[in-house]
N, CA, C and O atoms as a GROMACS GRO file, in nm:
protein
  416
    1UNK      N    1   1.397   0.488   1.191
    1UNK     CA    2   1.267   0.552   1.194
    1UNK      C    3   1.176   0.487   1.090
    1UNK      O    4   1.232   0.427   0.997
    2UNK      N    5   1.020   0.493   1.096
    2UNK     CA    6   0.969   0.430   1.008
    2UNK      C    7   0.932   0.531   0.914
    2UNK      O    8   0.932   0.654   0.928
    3UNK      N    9   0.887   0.432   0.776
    3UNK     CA   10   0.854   0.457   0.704
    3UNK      C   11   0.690   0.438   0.657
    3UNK      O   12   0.641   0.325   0.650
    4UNK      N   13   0.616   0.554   0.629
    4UNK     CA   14   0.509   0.563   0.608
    4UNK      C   15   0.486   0.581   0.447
    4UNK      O   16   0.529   0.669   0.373
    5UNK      N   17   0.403   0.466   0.418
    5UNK     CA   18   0.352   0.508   0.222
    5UNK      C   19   0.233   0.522   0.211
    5UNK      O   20   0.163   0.489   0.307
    6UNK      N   21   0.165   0.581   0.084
    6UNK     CA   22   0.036   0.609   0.111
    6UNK      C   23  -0.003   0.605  -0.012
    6UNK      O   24  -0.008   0.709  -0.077
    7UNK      N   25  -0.039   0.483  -0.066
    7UNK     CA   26  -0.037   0.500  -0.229
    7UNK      C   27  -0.174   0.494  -0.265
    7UNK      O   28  -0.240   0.424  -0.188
    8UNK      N   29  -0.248   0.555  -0.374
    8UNK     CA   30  -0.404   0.543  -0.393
    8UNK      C   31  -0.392   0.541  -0.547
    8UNK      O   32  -0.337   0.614  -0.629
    9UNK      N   33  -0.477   0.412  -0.556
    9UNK     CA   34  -0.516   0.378  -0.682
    9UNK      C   35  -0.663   0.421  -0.736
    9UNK      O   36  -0.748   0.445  -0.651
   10UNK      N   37  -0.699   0.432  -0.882
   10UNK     CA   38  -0.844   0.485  -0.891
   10UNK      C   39  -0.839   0.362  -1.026
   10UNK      O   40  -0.776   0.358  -1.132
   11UNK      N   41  -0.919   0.288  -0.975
   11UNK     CA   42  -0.973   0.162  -1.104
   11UNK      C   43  -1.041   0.242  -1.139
   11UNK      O   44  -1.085   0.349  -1.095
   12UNK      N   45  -1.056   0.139  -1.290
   12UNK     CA   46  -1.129   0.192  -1.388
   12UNK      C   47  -1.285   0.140  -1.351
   12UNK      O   48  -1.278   0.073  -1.248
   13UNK      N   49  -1.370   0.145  -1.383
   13UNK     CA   50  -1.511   0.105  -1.306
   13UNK      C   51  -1.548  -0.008  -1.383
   13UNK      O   52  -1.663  -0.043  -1.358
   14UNK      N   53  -1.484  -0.083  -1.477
   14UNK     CA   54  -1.555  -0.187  -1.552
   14UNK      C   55  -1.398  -0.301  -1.471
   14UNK      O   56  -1.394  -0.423  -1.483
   15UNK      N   57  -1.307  -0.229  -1.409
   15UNK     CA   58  -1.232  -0.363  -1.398
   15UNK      C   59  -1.220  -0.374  -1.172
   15UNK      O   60  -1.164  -0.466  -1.113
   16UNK      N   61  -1.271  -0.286  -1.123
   16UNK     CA   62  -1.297  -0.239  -0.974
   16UNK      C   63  -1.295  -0.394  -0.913
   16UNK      O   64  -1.192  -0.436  -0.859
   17UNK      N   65  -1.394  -0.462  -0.923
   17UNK     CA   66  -1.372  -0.590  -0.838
   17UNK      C   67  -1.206  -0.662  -0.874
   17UNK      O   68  -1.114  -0.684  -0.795
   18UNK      N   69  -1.213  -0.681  -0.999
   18UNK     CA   70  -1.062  -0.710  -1.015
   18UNK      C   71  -0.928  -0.625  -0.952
   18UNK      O   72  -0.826  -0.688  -0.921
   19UNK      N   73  -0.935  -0.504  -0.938
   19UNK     CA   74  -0.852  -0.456  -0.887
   19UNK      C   75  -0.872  -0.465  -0.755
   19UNK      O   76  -0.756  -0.483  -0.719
   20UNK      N   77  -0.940  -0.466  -0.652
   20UNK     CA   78  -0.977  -0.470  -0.510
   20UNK      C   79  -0.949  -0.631  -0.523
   20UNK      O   80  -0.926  -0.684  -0.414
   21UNK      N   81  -0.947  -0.687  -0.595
   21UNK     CA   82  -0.875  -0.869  -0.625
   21UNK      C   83  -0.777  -0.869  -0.593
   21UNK      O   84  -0.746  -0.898  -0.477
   22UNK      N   85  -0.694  -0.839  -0.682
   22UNK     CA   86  -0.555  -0.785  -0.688
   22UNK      C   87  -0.468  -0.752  -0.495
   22UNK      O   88  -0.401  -0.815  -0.413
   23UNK      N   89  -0.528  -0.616  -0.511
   23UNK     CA   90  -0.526  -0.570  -0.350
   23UNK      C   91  -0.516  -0.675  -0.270
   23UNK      O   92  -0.410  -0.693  -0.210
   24UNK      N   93  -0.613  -0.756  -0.256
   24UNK     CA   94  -0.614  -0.802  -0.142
   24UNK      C   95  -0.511  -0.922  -0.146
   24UNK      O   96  -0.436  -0.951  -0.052
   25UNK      N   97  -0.519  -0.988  -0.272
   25UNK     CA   98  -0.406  -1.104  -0.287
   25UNK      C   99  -0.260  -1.063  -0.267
   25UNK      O  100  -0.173  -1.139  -0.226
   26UNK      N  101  -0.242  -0.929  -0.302
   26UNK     CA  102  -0.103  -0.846  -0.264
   26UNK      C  103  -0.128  -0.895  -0.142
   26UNK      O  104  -0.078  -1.004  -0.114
   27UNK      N  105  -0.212  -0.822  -0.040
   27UNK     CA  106  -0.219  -0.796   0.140
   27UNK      C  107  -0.132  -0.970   0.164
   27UNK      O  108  -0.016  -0.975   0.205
   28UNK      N  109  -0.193  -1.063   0.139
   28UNK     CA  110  -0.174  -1.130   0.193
   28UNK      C  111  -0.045  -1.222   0.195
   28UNK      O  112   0.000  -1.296   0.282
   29UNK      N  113   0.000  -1.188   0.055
   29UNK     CA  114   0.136  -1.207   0.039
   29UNK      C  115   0.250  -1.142   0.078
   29UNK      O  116   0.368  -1.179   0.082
   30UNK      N  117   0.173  -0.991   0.117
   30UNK     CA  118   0.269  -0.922   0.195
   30UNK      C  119   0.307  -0.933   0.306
   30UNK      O  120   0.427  -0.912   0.325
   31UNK      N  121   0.202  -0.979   0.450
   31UNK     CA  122   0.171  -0.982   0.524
   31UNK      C  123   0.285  -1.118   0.553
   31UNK      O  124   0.385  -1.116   0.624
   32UNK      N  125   0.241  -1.210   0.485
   32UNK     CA  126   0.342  -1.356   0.508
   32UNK      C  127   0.463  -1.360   0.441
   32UNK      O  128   0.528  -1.464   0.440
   33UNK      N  129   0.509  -1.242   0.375
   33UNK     CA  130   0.606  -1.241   0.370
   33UNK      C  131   0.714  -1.163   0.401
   33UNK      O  132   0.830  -1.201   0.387
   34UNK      N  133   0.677  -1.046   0.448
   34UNK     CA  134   0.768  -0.940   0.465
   34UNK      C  135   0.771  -0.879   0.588
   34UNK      O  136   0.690  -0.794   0.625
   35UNK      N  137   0.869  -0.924   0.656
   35UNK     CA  138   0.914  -0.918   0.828
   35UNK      C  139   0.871  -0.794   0.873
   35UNK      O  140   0.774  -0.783   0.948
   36UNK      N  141   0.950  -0.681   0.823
   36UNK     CA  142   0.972  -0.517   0.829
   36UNK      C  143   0.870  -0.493   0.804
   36UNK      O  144   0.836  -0.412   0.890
   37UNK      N  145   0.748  -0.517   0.706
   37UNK     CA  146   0.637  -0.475   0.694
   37UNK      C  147   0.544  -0.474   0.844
   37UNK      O  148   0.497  -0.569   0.908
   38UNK      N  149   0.540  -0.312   0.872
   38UNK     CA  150   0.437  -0.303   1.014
   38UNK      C  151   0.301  -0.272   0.971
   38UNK      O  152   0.210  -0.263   1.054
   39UNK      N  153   0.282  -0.253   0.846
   39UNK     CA  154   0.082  -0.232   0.813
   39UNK      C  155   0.079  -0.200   0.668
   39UNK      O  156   0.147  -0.122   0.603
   40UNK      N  157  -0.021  -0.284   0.633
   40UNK     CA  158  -0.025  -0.275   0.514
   40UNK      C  159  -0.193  -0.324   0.479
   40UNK      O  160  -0.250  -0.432   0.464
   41UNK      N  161  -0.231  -0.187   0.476
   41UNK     CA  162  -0.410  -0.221   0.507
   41UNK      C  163  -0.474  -0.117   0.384
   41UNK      O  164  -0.437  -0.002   0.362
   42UNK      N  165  -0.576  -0.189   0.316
   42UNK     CA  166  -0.613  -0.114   0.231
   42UNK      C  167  -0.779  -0.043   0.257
   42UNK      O  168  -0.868  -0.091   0.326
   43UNK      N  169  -0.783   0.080   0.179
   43UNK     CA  170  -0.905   0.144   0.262
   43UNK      C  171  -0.987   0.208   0.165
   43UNK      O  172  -0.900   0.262   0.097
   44UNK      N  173  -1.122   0.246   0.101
   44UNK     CA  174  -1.176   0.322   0.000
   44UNK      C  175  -1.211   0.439   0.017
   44UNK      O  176  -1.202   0.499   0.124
   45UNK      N  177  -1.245   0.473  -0.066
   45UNK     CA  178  -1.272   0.641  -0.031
   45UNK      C  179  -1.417   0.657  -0.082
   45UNK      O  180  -1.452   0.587  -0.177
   46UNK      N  181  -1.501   0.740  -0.030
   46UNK     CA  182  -1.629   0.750  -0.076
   46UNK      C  183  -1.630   0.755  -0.241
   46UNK      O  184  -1.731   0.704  -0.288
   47UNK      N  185  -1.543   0.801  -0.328
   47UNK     CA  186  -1.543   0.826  -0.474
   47UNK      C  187  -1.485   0.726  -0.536
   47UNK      O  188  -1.477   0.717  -0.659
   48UNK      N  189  -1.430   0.626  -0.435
   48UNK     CA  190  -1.410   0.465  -0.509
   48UNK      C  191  -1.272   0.429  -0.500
   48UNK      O  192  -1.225   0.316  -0.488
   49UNK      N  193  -1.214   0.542  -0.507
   49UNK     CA  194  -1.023   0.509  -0.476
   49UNK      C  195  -1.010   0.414  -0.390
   49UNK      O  196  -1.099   0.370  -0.318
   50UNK      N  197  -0.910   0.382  -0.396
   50UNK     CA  198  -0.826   0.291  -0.306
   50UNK      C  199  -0.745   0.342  -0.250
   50UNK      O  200  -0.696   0.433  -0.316
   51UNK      N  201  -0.698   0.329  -0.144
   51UNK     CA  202  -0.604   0.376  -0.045
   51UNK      C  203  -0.517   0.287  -0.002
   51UNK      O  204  -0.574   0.195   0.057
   52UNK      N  205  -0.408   0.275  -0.006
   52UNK     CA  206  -0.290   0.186   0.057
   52UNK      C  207  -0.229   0.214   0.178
   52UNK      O  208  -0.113   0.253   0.162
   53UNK      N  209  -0.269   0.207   0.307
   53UNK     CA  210  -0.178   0.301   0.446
   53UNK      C  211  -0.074   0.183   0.447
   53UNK      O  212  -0.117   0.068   0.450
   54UNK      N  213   0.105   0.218   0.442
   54UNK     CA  214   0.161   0.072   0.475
   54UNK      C  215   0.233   0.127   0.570
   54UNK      O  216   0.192   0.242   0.586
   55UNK      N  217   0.341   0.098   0.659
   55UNK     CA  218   0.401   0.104   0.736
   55UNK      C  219   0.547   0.030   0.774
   55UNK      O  220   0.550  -0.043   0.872
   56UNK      N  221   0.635   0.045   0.717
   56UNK     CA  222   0.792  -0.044   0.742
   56UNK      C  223   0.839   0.019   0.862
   56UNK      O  224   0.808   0.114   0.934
   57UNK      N  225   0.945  -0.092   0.852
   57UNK     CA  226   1.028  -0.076   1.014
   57UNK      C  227   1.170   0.044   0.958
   57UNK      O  228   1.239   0.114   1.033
   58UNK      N  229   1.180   0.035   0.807
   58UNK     CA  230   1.295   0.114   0.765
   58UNK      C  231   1.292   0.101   0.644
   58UNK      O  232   1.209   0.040   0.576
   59UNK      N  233   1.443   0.194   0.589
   59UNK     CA  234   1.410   0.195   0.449
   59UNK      C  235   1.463   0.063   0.352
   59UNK      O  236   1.440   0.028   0.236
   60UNK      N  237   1.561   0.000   0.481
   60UNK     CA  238   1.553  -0.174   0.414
   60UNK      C  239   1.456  -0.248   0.398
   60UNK      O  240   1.439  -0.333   0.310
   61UNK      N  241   1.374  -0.212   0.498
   61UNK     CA  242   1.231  -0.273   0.454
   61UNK      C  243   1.134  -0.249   0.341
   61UNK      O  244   1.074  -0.325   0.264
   62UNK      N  245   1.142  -0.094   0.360
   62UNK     CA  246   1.097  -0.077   0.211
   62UNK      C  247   1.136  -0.125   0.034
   62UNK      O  248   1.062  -0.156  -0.060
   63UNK      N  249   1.264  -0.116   0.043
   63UNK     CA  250   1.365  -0.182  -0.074
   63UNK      C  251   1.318  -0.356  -0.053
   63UNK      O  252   1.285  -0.434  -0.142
   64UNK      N  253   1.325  -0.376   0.060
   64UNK     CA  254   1.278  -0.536   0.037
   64UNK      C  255   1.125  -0.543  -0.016
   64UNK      O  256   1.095  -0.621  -0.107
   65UNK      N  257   1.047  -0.474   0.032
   65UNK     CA  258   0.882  -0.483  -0.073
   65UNK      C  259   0.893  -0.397  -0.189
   65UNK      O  260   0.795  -0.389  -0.262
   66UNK      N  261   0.970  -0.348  -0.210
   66UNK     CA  262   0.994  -0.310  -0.373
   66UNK      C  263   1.001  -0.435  -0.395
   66UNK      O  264   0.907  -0.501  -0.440
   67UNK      N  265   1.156  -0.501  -0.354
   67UNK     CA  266   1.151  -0.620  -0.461
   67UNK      C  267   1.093  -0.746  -0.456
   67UNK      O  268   1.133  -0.831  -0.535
   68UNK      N  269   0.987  -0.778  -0.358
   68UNK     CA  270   0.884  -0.844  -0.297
   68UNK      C  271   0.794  -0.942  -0.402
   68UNK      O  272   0.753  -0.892  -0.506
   69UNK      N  273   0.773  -1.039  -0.381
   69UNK     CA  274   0.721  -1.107  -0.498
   69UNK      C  275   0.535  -1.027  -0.454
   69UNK      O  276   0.488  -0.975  -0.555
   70UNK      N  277   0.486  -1.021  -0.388
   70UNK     CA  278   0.359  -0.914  -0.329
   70UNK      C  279   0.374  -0.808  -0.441
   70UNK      O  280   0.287  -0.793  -0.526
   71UNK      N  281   0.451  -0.757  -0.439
   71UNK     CA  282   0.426  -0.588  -0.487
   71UNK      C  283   0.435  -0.666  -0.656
   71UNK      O  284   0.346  -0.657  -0.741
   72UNK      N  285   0.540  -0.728  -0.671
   72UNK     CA  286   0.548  -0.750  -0.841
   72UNK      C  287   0.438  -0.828  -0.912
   72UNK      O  288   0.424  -0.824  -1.034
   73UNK      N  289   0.349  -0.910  -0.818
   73UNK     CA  290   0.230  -0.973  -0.870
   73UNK      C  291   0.100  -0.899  -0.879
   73UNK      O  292  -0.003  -0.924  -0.942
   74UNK      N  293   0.148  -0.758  -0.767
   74UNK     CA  294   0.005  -0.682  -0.777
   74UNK      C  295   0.037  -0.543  -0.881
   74UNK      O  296  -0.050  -0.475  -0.936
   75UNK      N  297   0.149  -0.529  -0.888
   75UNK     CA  298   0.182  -0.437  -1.035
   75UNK      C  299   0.155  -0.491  -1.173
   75UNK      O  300   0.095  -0.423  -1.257
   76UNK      N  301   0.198  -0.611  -1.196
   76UNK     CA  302   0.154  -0.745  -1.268
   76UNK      C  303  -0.032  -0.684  -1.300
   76UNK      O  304  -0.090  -0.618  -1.386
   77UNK      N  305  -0.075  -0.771  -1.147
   77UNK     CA  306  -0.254  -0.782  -1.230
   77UNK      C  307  -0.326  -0.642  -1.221
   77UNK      O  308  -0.448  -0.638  -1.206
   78UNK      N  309  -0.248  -0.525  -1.230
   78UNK     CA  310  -0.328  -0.417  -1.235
   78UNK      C  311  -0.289  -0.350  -1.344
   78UNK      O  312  -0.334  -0.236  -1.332
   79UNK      N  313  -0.227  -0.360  -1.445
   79UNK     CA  314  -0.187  -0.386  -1.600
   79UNK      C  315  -0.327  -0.327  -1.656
   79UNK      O  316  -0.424  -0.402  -1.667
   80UNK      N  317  -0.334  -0.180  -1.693
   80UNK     CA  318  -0.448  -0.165  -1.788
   80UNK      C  319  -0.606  -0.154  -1.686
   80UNK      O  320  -0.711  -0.144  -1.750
   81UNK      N  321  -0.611  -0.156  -1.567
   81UNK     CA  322  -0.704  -0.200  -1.487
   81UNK      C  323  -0.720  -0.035  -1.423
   81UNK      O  324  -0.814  -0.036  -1.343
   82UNK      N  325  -0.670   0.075  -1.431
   82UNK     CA  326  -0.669   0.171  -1.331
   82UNK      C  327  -0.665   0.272  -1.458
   82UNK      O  328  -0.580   0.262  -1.547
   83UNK      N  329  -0.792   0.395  -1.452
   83UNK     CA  330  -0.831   0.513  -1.485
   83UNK      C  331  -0.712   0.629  -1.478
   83UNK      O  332  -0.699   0.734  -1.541
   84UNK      N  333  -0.650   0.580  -1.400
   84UNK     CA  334  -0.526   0.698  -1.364
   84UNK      C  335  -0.393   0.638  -1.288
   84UNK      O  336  -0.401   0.536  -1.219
   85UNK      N  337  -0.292   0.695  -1.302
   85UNK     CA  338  -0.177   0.635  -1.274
   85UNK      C  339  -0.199   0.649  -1.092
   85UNK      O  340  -0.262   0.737  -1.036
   86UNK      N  341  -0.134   0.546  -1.034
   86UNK     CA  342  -0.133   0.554  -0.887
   86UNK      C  343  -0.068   0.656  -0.856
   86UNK      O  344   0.031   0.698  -0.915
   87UNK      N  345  -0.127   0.708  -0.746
   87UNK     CA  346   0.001   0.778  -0.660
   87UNK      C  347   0.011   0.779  -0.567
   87UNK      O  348  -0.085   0.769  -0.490
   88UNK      N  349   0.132   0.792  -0.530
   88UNK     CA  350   0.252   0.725  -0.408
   88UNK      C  351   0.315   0.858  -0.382
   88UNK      O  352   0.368   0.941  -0.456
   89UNK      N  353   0.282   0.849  -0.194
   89UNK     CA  354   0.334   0.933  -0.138
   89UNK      C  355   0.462   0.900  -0.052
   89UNK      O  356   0.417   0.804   0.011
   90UNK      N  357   0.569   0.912  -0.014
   90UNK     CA  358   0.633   0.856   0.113
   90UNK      C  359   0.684   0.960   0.176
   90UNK      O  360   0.729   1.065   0.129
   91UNK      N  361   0.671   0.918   0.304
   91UNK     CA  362   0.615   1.003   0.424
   91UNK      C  363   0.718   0.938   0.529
   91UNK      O  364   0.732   0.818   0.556
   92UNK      N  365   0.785   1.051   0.581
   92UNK     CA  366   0.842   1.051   0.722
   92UNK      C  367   0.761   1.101   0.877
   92UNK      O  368   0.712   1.209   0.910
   93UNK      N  369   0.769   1.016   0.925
   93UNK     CA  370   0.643   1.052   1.063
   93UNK      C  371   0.730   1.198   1.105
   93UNK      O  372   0.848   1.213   1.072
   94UNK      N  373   0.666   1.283   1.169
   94UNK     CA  374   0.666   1.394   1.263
   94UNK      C  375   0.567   1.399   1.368
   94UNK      O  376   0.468   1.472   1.375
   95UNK      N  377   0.616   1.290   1.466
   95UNK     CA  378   0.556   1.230   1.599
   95UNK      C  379   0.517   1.395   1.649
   95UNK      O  380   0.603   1.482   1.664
   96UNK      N  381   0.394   1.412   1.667
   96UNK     CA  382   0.389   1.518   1.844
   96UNK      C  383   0.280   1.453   1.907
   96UNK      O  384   0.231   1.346   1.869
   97UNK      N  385   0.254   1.502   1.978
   97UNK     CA  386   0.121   1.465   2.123
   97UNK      C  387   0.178   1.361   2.193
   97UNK      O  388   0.295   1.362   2.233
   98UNK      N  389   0.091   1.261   2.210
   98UNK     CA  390   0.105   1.117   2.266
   98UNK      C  391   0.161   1.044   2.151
   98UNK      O  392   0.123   1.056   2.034
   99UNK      N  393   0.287   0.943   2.208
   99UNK     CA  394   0.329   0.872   2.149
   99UNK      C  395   0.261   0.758   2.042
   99UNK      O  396   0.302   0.718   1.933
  100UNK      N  397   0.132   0.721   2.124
  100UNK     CA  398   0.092   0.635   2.073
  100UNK      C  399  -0.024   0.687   1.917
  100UNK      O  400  -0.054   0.640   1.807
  101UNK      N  401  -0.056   0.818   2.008
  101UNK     CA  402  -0.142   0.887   1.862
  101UNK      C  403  -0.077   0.986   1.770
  101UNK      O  404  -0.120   1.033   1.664
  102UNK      N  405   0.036   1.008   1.831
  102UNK     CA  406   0.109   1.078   1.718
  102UNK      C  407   0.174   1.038   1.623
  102UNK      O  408   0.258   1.111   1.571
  103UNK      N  409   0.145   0.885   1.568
  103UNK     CA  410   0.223   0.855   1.451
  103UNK      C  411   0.170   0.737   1.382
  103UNK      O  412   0.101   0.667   1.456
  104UNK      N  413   0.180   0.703   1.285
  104UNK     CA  414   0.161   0.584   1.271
  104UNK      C  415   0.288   0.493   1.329
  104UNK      O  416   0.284   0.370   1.322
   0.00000   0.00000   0.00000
């Protein structure tokens, strides 16, 4: 079954472009590197947060972007850069309706 994460970061407002830096250089290292990874898209929130929706195929997948050179370079450049500690949700789908809209 997959695995759904949902992590939201809140930069600090003097380091924001750098951290949305960060972000995106993660995305792309994630993207080319990590098989199991099914989405990994980042999103803002009207009050400036960051939003992380990701999506694995399992929880090997997940343990593999733990130890992911992606995740350790973007834990790396966000060092001191964020107003508040991230937080990370992980989430088991509970499919109903239509298959296709009931889940990520």
């Amino acid at each position: 079954m997959a695995v759904i994460i949902v992590a939201t970061a809140f930069p600090a407002p003097e380091h924001r472009e750098e951290v949305i830096a960060a972000f995106e250089a993660a995305i792309g290292k994630v993207h080319a590197e990590e098989d199991g990874c099914e989405l990994y898209a980042l999103h803002e929130g009207p009050d400036g947060r960051l939003v992380m929706i990701e999506k694995y195929a399992s929880d090997d997948a997940v343990a593999a972007h733990r130890a992911g050179t992606g995740l350790a370079a973007l834990r790396e450049a966000l060092g001191g850069k964020l107003a508040a500690p991230t937080d990370l949700q992980v989430l088991a789908a509970h499919p109903a309706g239509s298959p296709v809209k009931g889940a990520l």
